[in-house]
N, C-alpha and C positions, 0 to 999 in steps of 0.2 A: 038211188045209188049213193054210197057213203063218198063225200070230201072231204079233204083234206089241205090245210094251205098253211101257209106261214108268212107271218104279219112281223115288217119290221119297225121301230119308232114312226117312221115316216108315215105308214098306214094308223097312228094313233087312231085317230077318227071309228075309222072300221073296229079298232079293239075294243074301245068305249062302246061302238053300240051292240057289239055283241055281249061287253060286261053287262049292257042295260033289260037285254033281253033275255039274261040267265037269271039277271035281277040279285049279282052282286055289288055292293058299296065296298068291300074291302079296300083298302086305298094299297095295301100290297101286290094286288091284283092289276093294280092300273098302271096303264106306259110312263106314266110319269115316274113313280116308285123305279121301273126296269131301269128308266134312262139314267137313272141316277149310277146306279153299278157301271153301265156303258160308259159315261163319264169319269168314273172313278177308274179305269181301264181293266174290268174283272173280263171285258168281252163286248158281244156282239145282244145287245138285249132282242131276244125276239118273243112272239106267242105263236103257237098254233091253234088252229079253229078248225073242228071235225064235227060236220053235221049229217044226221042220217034224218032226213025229213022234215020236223018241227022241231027234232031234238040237239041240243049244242054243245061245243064244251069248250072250254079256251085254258088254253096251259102255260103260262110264260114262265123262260127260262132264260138264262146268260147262255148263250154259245160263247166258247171257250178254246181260243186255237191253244194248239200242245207246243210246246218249244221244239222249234224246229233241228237244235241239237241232240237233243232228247230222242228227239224223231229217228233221226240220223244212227245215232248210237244203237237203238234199237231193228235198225235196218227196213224203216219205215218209210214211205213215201213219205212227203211233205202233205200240209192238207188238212193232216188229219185234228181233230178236236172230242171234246165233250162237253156235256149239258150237266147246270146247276141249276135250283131257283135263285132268287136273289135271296141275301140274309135277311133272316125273319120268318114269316111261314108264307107258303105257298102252295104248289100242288095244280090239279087241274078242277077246275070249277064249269058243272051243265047243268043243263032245266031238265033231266031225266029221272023218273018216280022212283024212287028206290028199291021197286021189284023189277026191272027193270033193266039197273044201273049195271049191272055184272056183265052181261051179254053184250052193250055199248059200248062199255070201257074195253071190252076183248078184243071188240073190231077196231077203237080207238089204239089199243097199243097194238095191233097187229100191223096197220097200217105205218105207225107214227115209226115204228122198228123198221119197217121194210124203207121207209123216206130215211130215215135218219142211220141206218146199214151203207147205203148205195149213196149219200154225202160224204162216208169217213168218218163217223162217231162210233169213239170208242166205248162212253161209259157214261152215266145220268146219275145226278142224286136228286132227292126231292126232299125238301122238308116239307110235312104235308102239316095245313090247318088246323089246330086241334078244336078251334072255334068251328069249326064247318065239319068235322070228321071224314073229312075228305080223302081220308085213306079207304075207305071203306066200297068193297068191289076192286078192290086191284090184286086182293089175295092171288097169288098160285100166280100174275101177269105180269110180276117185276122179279130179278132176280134173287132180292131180298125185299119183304117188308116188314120191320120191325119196331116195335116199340123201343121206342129212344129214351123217354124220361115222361114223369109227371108235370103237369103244367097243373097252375092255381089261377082259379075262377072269381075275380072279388061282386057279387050279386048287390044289384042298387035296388030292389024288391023291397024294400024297407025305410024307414024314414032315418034322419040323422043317429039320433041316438041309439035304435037298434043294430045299426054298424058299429057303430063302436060298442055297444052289449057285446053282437059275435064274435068281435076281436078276441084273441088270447087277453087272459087277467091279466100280465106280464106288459103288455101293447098299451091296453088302458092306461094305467101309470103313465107308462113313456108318453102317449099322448096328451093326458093332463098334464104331466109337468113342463112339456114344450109350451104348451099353449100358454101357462100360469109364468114360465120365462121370456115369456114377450115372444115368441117363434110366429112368424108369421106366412102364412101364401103367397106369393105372388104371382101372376100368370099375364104372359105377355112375350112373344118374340122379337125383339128388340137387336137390333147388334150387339150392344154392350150386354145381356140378359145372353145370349149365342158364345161370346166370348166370353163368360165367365164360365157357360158350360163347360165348354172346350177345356178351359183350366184345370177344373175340378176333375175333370173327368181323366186330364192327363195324372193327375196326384193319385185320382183311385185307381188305376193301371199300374202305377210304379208301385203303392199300395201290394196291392196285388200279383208284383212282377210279372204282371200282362206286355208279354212280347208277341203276341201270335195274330193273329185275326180280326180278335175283336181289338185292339190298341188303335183304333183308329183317329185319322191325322184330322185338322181344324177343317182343313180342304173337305172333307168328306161329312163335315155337319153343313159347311155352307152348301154345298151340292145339293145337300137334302133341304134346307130351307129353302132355296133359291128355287127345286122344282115340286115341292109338294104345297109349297104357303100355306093355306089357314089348315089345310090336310094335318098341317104337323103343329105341338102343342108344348108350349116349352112354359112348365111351372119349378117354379125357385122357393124355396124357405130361407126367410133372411130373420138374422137376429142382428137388433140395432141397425139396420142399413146395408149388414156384411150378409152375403149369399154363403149360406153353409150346404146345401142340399138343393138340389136342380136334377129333374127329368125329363125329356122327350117324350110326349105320347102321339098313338096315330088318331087319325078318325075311319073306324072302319066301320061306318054303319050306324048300326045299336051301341059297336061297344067301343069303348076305347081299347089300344093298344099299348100296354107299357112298355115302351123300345125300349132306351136306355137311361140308365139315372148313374150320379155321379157326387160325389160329398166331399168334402174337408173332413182327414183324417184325424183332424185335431178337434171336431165337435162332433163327434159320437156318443159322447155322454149327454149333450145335448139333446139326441133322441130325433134329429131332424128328418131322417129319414122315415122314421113311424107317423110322422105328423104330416110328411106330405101325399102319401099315400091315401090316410087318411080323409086331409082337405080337397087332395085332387076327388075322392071318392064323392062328397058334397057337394062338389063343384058339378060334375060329371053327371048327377043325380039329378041339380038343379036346372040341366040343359037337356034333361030326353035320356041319357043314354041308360041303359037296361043293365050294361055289366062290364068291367074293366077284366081285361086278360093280362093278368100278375105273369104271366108264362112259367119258366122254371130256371132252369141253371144248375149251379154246383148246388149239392149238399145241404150248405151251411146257405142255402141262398135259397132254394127251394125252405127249407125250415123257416127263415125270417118271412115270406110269404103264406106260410101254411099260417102263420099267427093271426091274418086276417081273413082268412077264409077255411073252411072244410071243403069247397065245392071243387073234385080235383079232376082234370083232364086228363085223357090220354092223350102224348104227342109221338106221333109214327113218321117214322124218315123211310124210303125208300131209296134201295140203288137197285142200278140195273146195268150190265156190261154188254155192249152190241156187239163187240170185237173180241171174243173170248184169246185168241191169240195174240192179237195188239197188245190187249191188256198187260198181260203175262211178259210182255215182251219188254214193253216200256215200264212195267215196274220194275222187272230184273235190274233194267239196263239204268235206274233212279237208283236203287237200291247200289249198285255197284259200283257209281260215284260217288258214294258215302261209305265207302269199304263196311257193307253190309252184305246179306244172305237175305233172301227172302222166298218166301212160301205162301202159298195161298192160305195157309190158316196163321204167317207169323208176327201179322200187323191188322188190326181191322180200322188202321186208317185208310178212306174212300174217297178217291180214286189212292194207289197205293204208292202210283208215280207222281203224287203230287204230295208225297208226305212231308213236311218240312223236319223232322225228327226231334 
């Protein structure tokens, strides 16, 4: 008989050993990564765990209570919420054969829909792994699943200097002349190394007049140092002693994770960003790992990462609406305290009630 359960921080223990016997390392995956968002007040971190026999899967997501005015306006009980993963990639991860996996995953959302219908969820998104292609078998079982953006693969299958061969001709430069300007590596999580992040990282936001999402506060890199430790990997390029370029990586395994990075807007010509990419890549090489995940982003962001790599990823997000009428209801009633109209095809921002405009 298939089960079905859900696991809060508390039962940590139990989610480890189920991550150990699907035989993931992702550190996204692990309660500690959730707790961090729970801490950060995005919700209620939990996973679920559904096994039919030998076979398993574990799913963490933030449960997410809906504002309770919100609720009201739309003539809602109270109660009600929805499901996110945390930011970054996620999805659900089992020890199931690939021929296999379609018919598992059917009984797994059929089940996971009928628990999460009969709690009060209205609506799910998932960013799924493009490292694990963990989208795959949920076809036709969510109410969308769609190709989101490309993600860049940087491969450590070669010795120093063939990395940088592959680089774009354009990268080489930039990283010869970092190097030949004194630009150097550093790697080390430090507090003063943390708060220079933070800094930099506020400059490239303003930079970029980043107000949204990703702008996130000092609070929320300590959160993530303080519960991920050596999990998380904090490398700096400093010229003369001055930190111009600092990034966050995960340990997920084989590969590393490039979270986020951050620069002085005032030493781009410097080039320091190409150079730590780079070093981290040497670095990363000379410790085991197999392959750094560049991920994607805008445009011009995905382009600056295409320069070190050709090896490109699909990344697929998932949404799915349990409450077709909630939905409709609470986005109307979001939309109309923003003296706006809304229609189901006239925002594909997801969930529609949670748009910030």
């Amino acid at each position: 008989m298939p089960e079905l359960s859900l696991l809060t921080i508390a039962d940590h223990q139990s989610w480890h050993v189920v991550l150990e016997r699907i035989g993931i390392r992702d550190i996204m995956f692990q309660p500690c990564y959730a707790e961090v968002f729970e801490r950060y007040g995005e919700g209620r971190a939990h996973a679920v765990v559904y096994r039919v026999g030998n076979h398993e899967l574990l799913y963490p997501f933030i449960l997410r209570p809906i504002d309770p005015t919100l609720l009201d306006q739309a003539g809602l009980s109270a109660g009600r919420f929805d499901l996110c993963t945390p930011y970054g990639y996620g999805g659900y991860v089992h020890n199931v054969p690939a021929a296999q996996a379609k018919p598992f995953l059917a009984g797994f959302r059929q089940a996971f829909t009928e628990r999460m219908r009969a709690h009060g969820a209205v609506s799910e998104f998932i960013r799924f792994q493009p490292m694990l292609r963990n989208h795959l078998g949920s076809e036709g079982l969510l109410t969308s699943l769609s190709l989101h953006s490309l993600n860049i693969v940087l491969s450590l299958d070669a010795n120093d200097d063939e990395i940088l061969r592959r680089c774009r001709a354009s990268y080489r430069q930039c990283i010869i002349k970092a190097k030949a300007a004194g630009l150097e590596l550093r790697q080390g999580m430090t507090p003063e190394a943390l708060t220079t992040f933070c800094h930099l990282y506020d400059l490239t936001m303003r930079k970029h007049n980043q107000t949204g999402y990703l702008n996130f506060p000092e609070r929320f890199f300590t959160l993530l140092a303080r519960a991920l430790g050596g999990d998380l990997l904090l490398f700096s390029i400093e010229n003369t002693g001055k930190t111009v370029a600092s990034a966050l990586f995960l340990r997920c395994g084989s590969y590393l994770e490039y979270f986020l990075a951050a620069s002085d807007p005032e030493a781009t010509a410097e080039h320091p960003n190409h150079l730590l990419i780079f070093e981290v890549a040497k670095w990363a090489r000379s410790e085991g790992f197999k392959s750094i995940h560049l991920g994607g982003g805008s445009e011009t962001l995905v382009f600056f990462k295409k320069g070190f790599s050709r090896d490109i990823r699909e990344y697929f997000i998932g949404k799915h609406i349990f409450d077709q009428d909630a939905y409709e209801r609470l986005t109307v009633a979001h939309y109309r305290c923003a003296n706006r109209d809304w229609t189901p095809s006239s925002d594909p921002f997801f969930p529609g009630y949670r748009n910030k405009f």
